[in-house]
N, C-alpha and C positions, 0 to 999 in steps of 0.2 A: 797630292801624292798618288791619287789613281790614274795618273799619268805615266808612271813606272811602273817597269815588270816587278816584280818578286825578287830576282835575284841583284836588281839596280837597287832595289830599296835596302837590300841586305847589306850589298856593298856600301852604302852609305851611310848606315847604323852604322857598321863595323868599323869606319871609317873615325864618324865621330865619335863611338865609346870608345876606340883604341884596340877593339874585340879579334880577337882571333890571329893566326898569323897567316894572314894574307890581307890584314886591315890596310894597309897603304894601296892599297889595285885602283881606286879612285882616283891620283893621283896623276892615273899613266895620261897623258895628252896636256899636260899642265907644265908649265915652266915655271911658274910663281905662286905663291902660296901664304897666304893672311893668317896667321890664328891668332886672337883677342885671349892673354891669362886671364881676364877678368871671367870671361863666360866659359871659356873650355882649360883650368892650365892643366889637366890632364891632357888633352891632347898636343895644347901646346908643349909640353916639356916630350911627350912621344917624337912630334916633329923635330923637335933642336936638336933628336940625335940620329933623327933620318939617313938613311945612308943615300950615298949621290946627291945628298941638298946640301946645301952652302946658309946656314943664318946672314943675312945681309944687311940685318935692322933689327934690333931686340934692345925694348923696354921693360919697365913695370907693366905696358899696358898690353903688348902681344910681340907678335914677332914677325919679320916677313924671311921666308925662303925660295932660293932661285936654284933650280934644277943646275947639276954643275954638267958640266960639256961631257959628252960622250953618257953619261947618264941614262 
């Protein structure tokens, strides 16, 4: 972790507790996207209603999402 700045490590808390509203900024350079319910379904159930992502695979066990076009 002392490889990142302050404000990367922030972003990426915020990220995975779901914190704030500007928690998805991580996201930006990403097309595809993994969350496991078992270890996060907090963030997983944030993701499945993501705006600009599409659910393309969702089980009991996670979910995957693909950035939709013009996104």
């Amino acid at each position: 972790m002392e490889l990142y700045s302050a404000p990367e490590l922030s972003a990426y808390f915020d990220f995975v507790f779901v914190r704030g509203h500007r928690w998805q900024r991580v996201t930006h350079g990403y097309g595809i996207i993994v969350a496991s319910r078992a270890q996060d379904p907090g963030l997983a159930a944030a993701l499945g209603s993501l705006p600009g992502w599409r659910v393309v695979y969702r089980d009991r066990a996670g979910l995957v999402l693909q950035r939709q076009a013009g996104a």
